[in-house]
Structures are given as C-alpha cells and as structure tokens.
N, C-alpha and C positions, 0 to 999 in steps of 0.2 A: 679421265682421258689425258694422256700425255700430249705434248705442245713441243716442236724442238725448240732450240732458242735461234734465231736468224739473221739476217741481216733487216735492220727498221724498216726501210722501204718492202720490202715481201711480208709485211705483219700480216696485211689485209689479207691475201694470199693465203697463210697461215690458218689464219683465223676460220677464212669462207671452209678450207677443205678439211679441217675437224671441227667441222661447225655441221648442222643437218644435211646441207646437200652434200660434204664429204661422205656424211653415214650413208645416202640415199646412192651414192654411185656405188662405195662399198656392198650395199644391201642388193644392188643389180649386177656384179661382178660378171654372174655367169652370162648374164644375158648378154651384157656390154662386151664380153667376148665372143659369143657366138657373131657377134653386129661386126668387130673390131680384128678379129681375128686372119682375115686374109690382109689387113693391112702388117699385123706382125711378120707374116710369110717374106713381104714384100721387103720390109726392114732388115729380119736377117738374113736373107738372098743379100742386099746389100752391104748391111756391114762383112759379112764373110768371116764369121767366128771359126778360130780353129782349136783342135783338142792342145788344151795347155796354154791357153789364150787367160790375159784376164780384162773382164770387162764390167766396166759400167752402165747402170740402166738407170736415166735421170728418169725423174716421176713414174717409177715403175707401177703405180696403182696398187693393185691386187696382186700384183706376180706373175701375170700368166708371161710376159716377156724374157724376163726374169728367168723364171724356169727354162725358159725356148733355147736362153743364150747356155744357162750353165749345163744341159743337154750337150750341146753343140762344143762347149771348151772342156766336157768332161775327158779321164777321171780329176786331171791335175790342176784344171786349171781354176776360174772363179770368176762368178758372176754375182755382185753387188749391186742388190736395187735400192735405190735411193729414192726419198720420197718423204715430205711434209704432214702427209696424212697418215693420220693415228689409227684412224679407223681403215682406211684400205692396207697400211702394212699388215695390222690385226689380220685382214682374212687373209693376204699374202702371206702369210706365218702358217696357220690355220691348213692350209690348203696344199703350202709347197711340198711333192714327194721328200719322200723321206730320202737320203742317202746321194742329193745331187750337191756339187758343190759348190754353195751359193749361198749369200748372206743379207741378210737387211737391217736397212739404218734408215731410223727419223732422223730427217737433216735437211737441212737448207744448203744445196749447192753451191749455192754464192760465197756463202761463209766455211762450209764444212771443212777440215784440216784434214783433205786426203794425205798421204805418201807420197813425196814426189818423184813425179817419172817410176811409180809403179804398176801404170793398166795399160792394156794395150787396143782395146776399143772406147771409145764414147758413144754412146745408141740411147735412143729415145722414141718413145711412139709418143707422140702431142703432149709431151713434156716439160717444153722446153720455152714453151710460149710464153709466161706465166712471171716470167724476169721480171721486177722492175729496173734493174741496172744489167741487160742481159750483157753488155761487153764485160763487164765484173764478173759475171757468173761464168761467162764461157775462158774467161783469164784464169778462173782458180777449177774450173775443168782440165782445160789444157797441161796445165802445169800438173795433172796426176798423168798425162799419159804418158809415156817412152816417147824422143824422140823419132820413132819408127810408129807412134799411134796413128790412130783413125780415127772419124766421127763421122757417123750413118746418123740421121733421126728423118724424120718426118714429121711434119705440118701442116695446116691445114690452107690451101688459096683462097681465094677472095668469097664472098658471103656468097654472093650472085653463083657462081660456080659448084656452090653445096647445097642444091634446093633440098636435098633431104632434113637439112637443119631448116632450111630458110622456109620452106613453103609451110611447115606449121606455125611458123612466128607470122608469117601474115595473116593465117586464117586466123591467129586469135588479138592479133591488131586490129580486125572489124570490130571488136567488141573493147579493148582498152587501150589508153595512150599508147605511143612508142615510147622503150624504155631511152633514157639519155642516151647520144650516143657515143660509143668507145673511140677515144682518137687513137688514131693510127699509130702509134707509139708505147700506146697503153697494156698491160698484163692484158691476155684473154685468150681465146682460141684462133682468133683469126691476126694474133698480132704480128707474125710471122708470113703473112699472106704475101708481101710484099717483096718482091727479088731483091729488088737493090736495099732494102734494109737488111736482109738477111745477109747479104754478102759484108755488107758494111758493119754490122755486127760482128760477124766472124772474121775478117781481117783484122777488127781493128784489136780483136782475142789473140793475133797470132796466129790465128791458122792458114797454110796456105791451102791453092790446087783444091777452092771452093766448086763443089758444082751443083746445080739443081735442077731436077728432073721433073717435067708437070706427067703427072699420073691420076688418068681417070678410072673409075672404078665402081660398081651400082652397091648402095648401100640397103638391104633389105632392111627396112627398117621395122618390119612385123618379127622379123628372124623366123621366117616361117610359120607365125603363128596366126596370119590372116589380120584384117583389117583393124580387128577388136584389139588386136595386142599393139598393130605401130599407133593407133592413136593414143593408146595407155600409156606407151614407150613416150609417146611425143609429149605428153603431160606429167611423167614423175623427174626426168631429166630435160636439160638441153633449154636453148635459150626460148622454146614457148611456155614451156613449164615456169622460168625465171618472170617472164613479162605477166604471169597471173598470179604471182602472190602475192598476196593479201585485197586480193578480190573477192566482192560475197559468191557464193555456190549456184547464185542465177548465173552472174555474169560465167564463171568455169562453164556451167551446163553446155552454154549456149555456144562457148568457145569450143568447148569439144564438139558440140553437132559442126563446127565452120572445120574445124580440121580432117571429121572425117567425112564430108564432102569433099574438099581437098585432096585428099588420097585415095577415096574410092579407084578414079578411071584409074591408075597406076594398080592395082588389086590384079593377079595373076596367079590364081592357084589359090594357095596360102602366102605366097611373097607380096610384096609392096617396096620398088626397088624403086627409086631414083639416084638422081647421080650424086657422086661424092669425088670430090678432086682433092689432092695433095703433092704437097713438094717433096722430092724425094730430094736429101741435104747430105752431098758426101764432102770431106775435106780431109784433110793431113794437117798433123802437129810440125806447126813448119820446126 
C-alpha cells in the first residue's frame, strides 16, 4: 500500500486513514454514500461549478464528489480529488465513470506542489478537518486558486448537535471508559465545529468574504435498511465503533444490545433518522 509523503505534523493522519479503518471506510463506500450523499447536493448547489471550471476536492474519499464536480465542469474543464488514503483513492479509481474529466492524487494538501493560481474552486465534504496546521494547509490551497477562486466545503457543528454520531457513543459508554478527550484545536471531525475558529483559520489563509451557514438535516443512519443495519453501521465505523476496540466480544455484545435500545423509538419504516448538523463554509481568494 502506497503512503504519500506529507507534512510531519499530518503523519498520524496518514497513518490512521491507510491504516484498517481507512480500509473499513473504503470497504463501506457505497453505503457511506447512500448516508452522505444529500450532503454532496448541498456542497455543490454551493460551490456552483461551471462547465470549463477547474476544481479541487480536498479528502475526496472514494470519489463520489469528485465525480459530482467533474460532471458539473464537463467537457473541458477538471476536477481533481485529493486525498491521503490509499485505500479509498483505490476504490475512487476503481469506480470513477469512464470518460469524465477528472483526476486523482495521493497527497497531503498542506504540502502538495499544486500550479499556482491554476483552479477555480476549492470544495470539500468533511475534509478539511483533519489539518494539523490547518492556516498552512488552507495558505498552500489558496495559492492554487485564480484570484477570481472560491471555497465551498462543509463540516461538521458541535457533538451535542449530531446525536446521530453521538447517541451510539453513549449507549456504548454504559459499558466502557470515555475515550480521552479531543481538544478543541486538535485534527478530527468535529474540529471545525467552531465559528470563530473557522473564520480565524481562513483569514489568517488569506481568504476573504468568509461565510457560514448552520444547516440541519436527518441522517438516516439504517440507510433504509431498518434497525439491524444502523446499529451495524454504528459498530463498523464512527466514533462508537472507535471507543470499543480492543474490548473482549462480551463487553461488544452488550454494547450493541445498549445502542440498539437507543435507536429503536427513532425506527420508522425501514429508516432510523436523527439529526445531523453542519456548517456550510463559502469564501473568496482574497
């Protein structure tokens, strides 16, 4: 398995997403987009790709972004997903239609030697979180787009606000410690929760005519496959799955029975929706 080479501080980073749970998100592509997928809608309604546009897709995952943009700036233009993981550009490869025009690079965006002032979007769907020097990373972003670029992404708000993530990590906190916790500052999903660091980040990148939008949104987290699938969802990824590894197979058992108690009353049909909130993040290449 290929590893790019980065900047030191984003090793760990590195490391965790060609490491088993990069395989494990890889291995859940499809599903993780049936889950993720109105949130892309959402991103590029925002950014506003146009045909002959070229754009960037920071942690593009698997591709399905990726695809959505170079779609949207076809025939002429290009859509370039970026991304650390070996194993989700793999299926992103794997999967991309044939004949769109778009490209993928393992690479560390902090570091990576784009063309300067040659794209004209910056987009991300919960990509971008994951910096550890994120004013470095969005400096040597910025400096690829035209001064006529833009930056759409999305992130996630505060934990309390996402019980679809949250509410299975309690039900299996009845049964093991809480993992340490992430300071406010730190790479992770919710590192970006915070307005006034995000703004403060992005100015101090250079960009101007920052703005952020709170947007709610129900995250079915069964993806229509009824109770049995969100509490399997909720155990192969996402931070309850993280708080029980390397626990013995009672303590799992027992945590699964607590989370799907949990979700049961929320059970409607075959869905299982609770809320999901994110910042919706536009600015300009000052």
């Amino acid at each position: 398995m290929e590893q790019p080479s980065g900047h030191e501080q984003n090793a760990d980073q590195i490391a965790y997403w060609n490491g088993p749970s990069g395989q494990r998100w890889a291995d859940r592509h499809g599903v993780q987009e049936k889950l993720l997928g109105p949130i892309a809608d959402v991103l590029i309604d925002r950014a506003k790709p146009k045909p002959g546009e070229r754009v960037i897709d920071v942690g593009c995952g698997s591709g399905a972004t990726t695809v959505a943009f170079a779609k949207a700036v076809a025939p002429d233009g290009l859509a370039l997903g970026l991304d650390v993981s070996d194993p989700m550009l793999s299926q992103a490869r794997a999967f991309a239609p044939k004949g769109l025009p778009l490209d993928f690079v393992l690479a560390d965006a902090t570091v990576h030697p784009f063309e300067p002032a040659s794209f004209d979007v910056l987009a991300s769907r919960f990509g971008v979180m994951f910096f550890a020097d994120p004013i470095a990373s969005f400096s040597n972003l910025r400096r690829a787009l035209k001064p006529t670029g833009r930056l759409a992404f999305v992130c996630w708000r505060e934990p309390k606000e996402n019980p679809w993530m949250m509410a299975p990590l309690m039900a299996v906190y009845k049964h093991v410690p809480k993992m340490p916790p992430v300071g406010p500052e730190e790479p992770g999903p919710f590192a970006f929760a915070s307005e006034e660091r995000v703004m403060r980040i992005l100015k101090g990148a250079g960009f101007a005519d920052v703005a952020m939008e709170p947007h709610n949104l129900p995250m079915d987290i069964a993806i229509g496959g009824g109770l049995d699938a969100a509490v399997d969802g909720s155990l192969q990824i996402g931070p309850a799955s993280r708080a029980l590894q390397g626990h013995p197979p009672e303590t799992y058992d027992a945590a699964k029975a607590s989370i799907r108690e949990t979700l049961a009353p929320f059970l409607k049909g075959q869905s299982v929706a609770l809320q999901g909130a994110i910042w919706i993040v536009t600015a300009k290449a000052a």
